[in-house]
C-alpha positions in Angstrom: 0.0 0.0 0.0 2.7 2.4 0.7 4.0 2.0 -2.7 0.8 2.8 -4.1 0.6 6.1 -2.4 3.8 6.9 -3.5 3.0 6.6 -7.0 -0.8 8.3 -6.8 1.4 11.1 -5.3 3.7 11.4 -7.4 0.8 11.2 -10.6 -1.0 13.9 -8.9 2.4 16.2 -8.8 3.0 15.8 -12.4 -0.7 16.6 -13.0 -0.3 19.2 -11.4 2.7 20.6 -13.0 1.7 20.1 -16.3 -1.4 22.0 -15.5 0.0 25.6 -15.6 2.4 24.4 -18.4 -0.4 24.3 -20.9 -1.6 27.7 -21.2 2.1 28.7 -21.4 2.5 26.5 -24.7 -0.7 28.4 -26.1 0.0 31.8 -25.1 3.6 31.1 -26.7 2.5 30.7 -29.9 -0.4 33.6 -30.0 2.7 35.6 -28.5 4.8 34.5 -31.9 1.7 34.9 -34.0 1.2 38.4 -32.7 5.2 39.1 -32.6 5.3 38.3 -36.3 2.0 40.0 -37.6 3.7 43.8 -35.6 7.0 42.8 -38.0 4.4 42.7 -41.2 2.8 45.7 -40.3 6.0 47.5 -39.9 7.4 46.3 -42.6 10.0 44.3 -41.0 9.4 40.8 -43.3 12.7 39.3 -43.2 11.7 39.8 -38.9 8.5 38.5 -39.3 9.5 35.4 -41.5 11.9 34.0 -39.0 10.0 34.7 -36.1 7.2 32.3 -37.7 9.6 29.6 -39.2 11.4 29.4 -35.2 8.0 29.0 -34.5 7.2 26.5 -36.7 10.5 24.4 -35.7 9.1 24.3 -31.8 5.8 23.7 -33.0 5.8 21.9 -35.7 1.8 21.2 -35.9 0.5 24.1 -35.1 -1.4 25.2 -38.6 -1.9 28.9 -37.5 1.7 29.4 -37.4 1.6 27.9 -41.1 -0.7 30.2 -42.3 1.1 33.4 -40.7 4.4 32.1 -42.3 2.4 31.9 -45.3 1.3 35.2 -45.5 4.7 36.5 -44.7 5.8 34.7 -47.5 3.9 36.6 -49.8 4.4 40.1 -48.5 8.3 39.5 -48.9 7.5 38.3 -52.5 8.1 34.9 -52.3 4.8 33.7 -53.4 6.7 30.1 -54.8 7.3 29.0 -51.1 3.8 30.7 -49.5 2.1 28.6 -52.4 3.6 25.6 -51.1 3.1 25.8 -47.7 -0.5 26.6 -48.4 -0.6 23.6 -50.4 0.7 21.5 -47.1 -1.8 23.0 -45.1 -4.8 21.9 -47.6 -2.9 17.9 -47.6 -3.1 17.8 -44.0 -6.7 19.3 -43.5 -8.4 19.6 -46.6 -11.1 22.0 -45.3 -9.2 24.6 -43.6 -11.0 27.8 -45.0 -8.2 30.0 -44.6 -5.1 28.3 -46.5 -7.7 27.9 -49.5 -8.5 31.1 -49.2 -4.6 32.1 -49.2 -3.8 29.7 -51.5 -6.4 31.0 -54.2 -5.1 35.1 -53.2 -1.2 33.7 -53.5 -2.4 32.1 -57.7 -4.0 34.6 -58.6 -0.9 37.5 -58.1 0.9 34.7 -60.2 -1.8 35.0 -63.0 -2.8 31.4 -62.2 -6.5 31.8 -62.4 -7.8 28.8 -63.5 -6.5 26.8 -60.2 -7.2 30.4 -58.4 -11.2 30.6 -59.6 -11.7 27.1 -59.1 -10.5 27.4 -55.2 -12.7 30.5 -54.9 -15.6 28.6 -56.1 -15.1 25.6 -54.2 -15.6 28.3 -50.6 -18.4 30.1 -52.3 -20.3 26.7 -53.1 -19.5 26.0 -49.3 -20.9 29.3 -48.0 -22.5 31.5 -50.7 -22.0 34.2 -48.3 -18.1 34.4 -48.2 -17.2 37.8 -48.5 -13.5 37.3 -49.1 -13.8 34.5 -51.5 -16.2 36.5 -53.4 -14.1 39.3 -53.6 -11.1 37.4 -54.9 -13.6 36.0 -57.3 -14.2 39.3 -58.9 -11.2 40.7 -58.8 -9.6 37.3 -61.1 -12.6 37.8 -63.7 -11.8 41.5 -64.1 -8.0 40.4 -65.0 -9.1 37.4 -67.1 -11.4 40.2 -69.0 -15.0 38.3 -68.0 -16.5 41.6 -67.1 -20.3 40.0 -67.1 -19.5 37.3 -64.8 -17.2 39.1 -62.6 -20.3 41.8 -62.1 -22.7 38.2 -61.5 -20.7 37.7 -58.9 -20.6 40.9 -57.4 -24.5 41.0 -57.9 -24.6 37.6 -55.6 -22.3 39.2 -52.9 -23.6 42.3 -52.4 -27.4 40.6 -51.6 -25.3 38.6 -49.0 -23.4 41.9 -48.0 -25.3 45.3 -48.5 -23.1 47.5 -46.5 -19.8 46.0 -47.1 -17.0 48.6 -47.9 -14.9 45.5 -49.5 -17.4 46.0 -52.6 -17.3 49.4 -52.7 -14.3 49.6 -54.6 -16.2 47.2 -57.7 -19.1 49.3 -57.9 -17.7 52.6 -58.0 -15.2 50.4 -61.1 -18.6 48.8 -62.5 -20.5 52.3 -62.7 -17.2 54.1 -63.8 -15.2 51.9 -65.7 -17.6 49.7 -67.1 -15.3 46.7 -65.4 -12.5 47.6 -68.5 -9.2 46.2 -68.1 -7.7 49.4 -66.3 -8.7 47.6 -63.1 -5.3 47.3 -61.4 -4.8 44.7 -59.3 -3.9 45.6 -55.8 -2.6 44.0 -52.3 -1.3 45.5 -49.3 2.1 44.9 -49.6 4.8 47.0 -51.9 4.0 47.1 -55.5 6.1 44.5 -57.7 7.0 47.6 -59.5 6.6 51.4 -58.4 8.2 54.5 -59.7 9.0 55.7 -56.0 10.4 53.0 -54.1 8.7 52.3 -50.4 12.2 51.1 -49.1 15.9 51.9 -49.8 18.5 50.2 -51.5 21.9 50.7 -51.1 24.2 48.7 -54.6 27.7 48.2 -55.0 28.8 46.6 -58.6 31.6 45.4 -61.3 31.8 44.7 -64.5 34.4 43.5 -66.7 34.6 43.7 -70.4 36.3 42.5 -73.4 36.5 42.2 -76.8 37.9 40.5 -79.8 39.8 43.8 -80.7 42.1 43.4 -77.8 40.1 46.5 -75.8 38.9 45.8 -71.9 37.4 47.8 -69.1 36.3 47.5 -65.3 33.5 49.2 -64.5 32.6 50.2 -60.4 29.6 51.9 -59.1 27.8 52.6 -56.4 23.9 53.3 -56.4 21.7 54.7 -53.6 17.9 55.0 -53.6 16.1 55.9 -50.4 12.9 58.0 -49.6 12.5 61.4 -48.9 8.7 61.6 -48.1 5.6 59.8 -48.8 6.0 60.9 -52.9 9.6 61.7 -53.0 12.6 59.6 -53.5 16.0 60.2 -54.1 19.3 58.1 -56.2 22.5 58.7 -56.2 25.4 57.0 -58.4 29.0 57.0 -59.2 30.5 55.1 -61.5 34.2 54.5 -62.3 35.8 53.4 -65.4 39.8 52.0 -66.3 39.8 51.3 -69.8 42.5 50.5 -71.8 43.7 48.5 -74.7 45.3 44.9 -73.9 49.8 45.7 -72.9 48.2 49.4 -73.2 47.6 52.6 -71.1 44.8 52.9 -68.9 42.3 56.2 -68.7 40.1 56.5 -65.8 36.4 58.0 -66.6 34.6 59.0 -63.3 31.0 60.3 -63.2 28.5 60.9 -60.7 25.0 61.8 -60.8 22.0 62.5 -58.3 18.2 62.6 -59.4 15.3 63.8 -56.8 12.1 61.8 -58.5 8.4 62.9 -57.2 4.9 61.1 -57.4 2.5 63.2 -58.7 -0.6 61.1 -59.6 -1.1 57.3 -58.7 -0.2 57.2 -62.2 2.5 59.8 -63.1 6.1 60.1 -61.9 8.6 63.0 -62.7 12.3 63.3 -62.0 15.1 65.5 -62.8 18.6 66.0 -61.8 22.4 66.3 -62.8 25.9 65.7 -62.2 29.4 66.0 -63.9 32.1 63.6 -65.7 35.3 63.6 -65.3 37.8 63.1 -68.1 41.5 61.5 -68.3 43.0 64.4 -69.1 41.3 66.6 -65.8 38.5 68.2 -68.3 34.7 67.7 -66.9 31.4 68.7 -68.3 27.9 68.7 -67.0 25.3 66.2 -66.6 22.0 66.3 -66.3 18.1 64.8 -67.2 14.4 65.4 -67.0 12.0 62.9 -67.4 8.3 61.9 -66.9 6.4 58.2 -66.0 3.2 57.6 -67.2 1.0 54.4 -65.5 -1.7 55.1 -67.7 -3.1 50.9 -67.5 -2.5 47.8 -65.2 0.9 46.3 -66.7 1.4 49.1 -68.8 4.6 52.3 -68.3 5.6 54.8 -70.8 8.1 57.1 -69.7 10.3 60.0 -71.4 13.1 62.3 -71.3 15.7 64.7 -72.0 19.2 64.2 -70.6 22.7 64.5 -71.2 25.2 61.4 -70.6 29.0 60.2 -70.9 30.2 58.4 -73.8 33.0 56.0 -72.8 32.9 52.5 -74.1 36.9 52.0 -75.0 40.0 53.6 -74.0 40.1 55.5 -77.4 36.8 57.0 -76.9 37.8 58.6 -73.2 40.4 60.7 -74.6 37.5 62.4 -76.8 36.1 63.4 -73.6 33.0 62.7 -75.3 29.1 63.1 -73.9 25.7 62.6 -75.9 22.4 64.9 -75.6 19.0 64.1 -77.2 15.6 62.7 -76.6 14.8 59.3 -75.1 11.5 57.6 -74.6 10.5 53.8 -73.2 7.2 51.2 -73.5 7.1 48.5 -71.4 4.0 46.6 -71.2 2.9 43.2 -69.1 -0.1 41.5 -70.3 -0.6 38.3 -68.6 2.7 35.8 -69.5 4.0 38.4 -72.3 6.6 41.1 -71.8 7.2 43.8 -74.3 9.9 46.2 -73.7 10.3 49.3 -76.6 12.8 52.0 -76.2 14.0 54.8 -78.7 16.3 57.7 -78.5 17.8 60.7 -80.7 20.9 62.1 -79.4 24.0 64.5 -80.5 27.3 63.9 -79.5 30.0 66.5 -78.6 32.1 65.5 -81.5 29.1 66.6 -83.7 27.6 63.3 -84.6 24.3 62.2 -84.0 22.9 58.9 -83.5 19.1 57.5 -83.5 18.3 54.1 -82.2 15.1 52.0 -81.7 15.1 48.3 -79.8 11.9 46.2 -79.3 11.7 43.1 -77.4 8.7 41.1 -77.0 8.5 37.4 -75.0 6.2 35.0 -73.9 6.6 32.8 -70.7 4.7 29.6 -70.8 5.1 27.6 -67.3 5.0 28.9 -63.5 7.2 31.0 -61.1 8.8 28.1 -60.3 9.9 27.1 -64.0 9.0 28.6 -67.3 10.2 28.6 -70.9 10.0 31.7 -73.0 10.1 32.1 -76.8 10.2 36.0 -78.7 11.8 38.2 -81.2 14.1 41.4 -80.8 14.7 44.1 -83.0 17.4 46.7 -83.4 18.1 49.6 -85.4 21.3 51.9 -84.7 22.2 55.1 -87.3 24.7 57.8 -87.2 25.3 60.5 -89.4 28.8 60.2 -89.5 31.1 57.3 -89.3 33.6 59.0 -87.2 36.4 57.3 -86.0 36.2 57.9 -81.9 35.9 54.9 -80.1 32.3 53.7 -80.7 30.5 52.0 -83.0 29.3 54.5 -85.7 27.7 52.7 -88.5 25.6 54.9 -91.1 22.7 52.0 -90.3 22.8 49.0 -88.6 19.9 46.1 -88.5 19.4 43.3 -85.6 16.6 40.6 -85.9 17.4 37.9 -83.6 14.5 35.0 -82.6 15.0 34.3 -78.6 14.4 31.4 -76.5 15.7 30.6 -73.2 14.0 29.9 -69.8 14.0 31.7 -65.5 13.4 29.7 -62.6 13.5 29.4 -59.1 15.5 27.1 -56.4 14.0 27.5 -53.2 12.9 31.0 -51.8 16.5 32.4 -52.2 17.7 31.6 -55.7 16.3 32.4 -59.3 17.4 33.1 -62.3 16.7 33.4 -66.1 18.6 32.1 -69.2 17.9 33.8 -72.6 19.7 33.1 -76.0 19.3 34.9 -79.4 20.4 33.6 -82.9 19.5 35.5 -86.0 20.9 37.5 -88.5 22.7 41.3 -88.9 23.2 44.3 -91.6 25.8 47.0 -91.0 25.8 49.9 -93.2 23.8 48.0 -96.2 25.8 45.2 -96.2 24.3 41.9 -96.8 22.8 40.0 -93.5 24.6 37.5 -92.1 25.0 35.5 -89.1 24.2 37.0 -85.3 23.7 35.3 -81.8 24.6 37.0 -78.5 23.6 35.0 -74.7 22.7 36.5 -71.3 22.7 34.2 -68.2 21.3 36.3 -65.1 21.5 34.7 -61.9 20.7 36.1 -58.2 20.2 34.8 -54.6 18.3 36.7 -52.2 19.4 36.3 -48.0 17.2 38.4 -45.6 17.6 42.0 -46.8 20.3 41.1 -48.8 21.0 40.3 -52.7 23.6 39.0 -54.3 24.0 38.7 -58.5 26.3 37.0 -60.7 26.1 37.8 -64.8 27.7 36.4 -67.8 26.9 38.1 -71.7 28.6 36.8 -74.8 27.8 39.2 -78.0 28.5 38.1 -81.7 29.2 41.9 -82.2 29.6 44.7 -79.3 27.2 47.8 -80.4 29.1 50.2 -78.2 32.8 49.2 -79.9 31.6 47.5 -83.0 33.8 44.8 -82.5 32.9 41.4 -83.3 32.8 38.5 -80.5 32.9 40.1 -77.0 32.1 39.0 -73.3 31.0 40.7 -70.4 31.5 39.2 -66.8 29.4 41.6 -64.0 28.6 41.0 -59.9 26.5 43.0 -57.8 25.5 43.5 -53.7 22.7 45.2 -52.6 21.2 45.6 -49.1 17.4 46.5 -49.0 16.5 48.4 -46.0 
């Protein structure tokens, strides 16, 4: 019997122990939860992010700290690993409202919206009266351009919801817009791209170059970009060139600019600024530029300009001390899995030449964030009045058609990259076309605030020297803050 008393006592002090260690375990994970969600607001992802995956390590079945690390995820941008671990929730508990609902929100930024809709439906057929869902609903058919069935839908949540503000928004865009595609699709976390910057960035970079004519360079700069207030922003950059010819002297070419760029209008940006170059032989001149931003559509930037820049390509070039001034303007435009970028300038240079060029470059991805192929065309075209002698290529006309194929991908939530070749065919001055190909392989890795890039380029022919077969090596470090 005494025996037995011992051990009913002893039961009944680990009972009791264990008792007030309970609540601690739950309040340690709303106090992580809540920890993380402060981060978010602030800002702080890269905080909030490894609050929740420490979390997740002492607490490895807790779903809500899933969810939170989810939505972390995808207010750092990494919408591949939040699309995952949304996907692990749903395995392990198929009905969890919240990481379908997630799930469908993370798709649908990725412009998957078949697999997006179709989660949206399957909570609305549960519960016709689920606000969120239908909202995500909507918002999809207005991207995928089904205007009449994204306003059915609205129709069947306002009866649910009357006096919601969430539909506000789509019925002032149904009365005003007519549900058109300049619906821009919006979520609270920074804009993938935005003329002012919300954070800062602070860049150092090199490059190396060289080509077949025996001529080389290094090139080192530094960028800065940080906020001034709410709608202005601010960069800074100095750049350094040695150039020289291979067994040759070297010529250093140091510029340095500043720009002060304000936010108007949701949709229009100006900037302006200036700065001064630096020559080998102690000459300088001024720098400077103007330009405006126009957002006038979802996926959709023109911008334009007036500015004055160095010219320094080779060593041959520098001791020209040469700088171009003219007109520049840009079209860049996102529709769904396409990209089209269009640029064009006019410029005179200080040796009294003048140059006009035109690019376009249109792709089209086929796959996911996680892998994709893409397939396009480019187009060049490069004139000068006069076939001067200086140091850069100064053709009387030069044509570029090149087909392009390559694909980008991601490893993890810190790696991506994207692999594009070109092969086609080339005209200088009127010459007959002949062969062309050039490569670009762009890699970066992304740890906590930090970035880190590694580039290679190979060019069949070098439109800054004109020489034929040239490389280009270039690494960069950035810290966003």
């Amino acid at each position: 019997m005494r025996v037995v008393r011992m051990l009913t006592l002893c039961y009944w002090s680990m009972l009791c122990l264990a008792i007030p260690a309970w609540p601690q375990t739950q309040t340690s994970t709303t106090e992580i939860r809540e920890a993380a969600r402060t981060a978010i607001q602030q800002k702080r992802y890269v905080e909030a992010i490894s609050l929740l995956e420490e979390g997740r390590k002492k607490y490895p079945n807790d779903l809500s700290l899933k969810i939170e690390l989810g939505r972390a995820y995808l207010y750092d941008r990494q919408d591949g690993e939040a699309i995952k671990l949304f996907r692990e929730i749903l395995h392990e508990d198929g009905s969890n409202r919240i990481a379908k609902l997630e799930l469908a929100r993370a798709l649908g930024y990725n412009r998957e919206y078949k697999p997006s809709d179709d989660l949206y439906r399957q909570l609305l057929a549960s519960d016709p009266s689920d606000e969120a869902a239908s909202a995500g609903l909507i918002r999809n058919l207005l991207h995928e351009k089904r205007a009449a069935e994204a306003r059915d839908v609205y129709q069947q949540a306002r009866a649910h919801h009357p006096d919601s503000t969430r539909l506000d928004e789509y019925r002032v865009l149904f009365e005003k817009n007519g549900a058109n595609d300049r619906f821009s699709q919006s979520r609270d976390r920074e804009p993938r791209r935005a003329g002012v910057r919300k954070s800062g960035r602070v860049q150092v970079s090199s490059a190396f170059f060289s080509d077949s004519a025996r001529r080389r360079f290094w090139r080192f700069s530094q960028d800065f970009e940080g906020q001034i207030t709410n709608r202005l922003g601010a960069r800074l950059l100095a750049e350094e060139r040695v150039l020289w010819n291979s067994a040759g002297p070297k010529a250093n070419v140091n510029w340095f600019t500043g720009e002060v760029r304000a936010q108007i209008t949701r949709g229009v940006l100006l900037s302006g600024g200036g700065g001064t170059v630096r020559f080998p032989d102690g000459s300088g001149r001024g720098l400077f530029s103007a330009g405006a931003e126009l957002h006038p559509a979802n996926r959709l930037w023109i911008s334009g300009g007036f500015k004055r820049r160095p010219i320094a390509p080779t060593y041959q070039s520098s001791l020209f001390d040469l700088a171009a001034t003219g007109w520049n303007a840009r079209l860049e435009w996102d529709p769904k899995a396409w990209r089209l970028r269009s640029s064009w300038s006019r410029e005179h240079y200080s040796d009294s030449n003048r140059s006009q060029r035109f690019d376009a470059d249109l792709l089209h991805w086929t796959g996911q964030s996680q892998f994709a192929v893409g397939l396009g065309y480019r187009f060049t075209y490069l004139a000068f009045d006069q076939s001067l002698r200086h140091g850069y290529f100064s053709p009387s006309r030069y044509y570029d058609h090149l087909g392009q194929g390559g694909v980008k991908f991601q490893l993890g939530r810190r790696f991506r990259a994207e692999y594009l070749g070109g092969v086609g065919v080339e005209s200088i001055s009127g010459r007959p076309y002949h062969l062309a190909w050039e490569l670009a392989l762009r890699n970066a890795a992304r740890f906590g605030n930090w970035e880190v890039g590694a580039d290679y380029f190979y060019y069949h022919l070098a439109q800054d020297t004109g020489a034929f077969r040239s490389q280009a090596l270039r690494g960069r470090l950035a810290y966003y803050f």
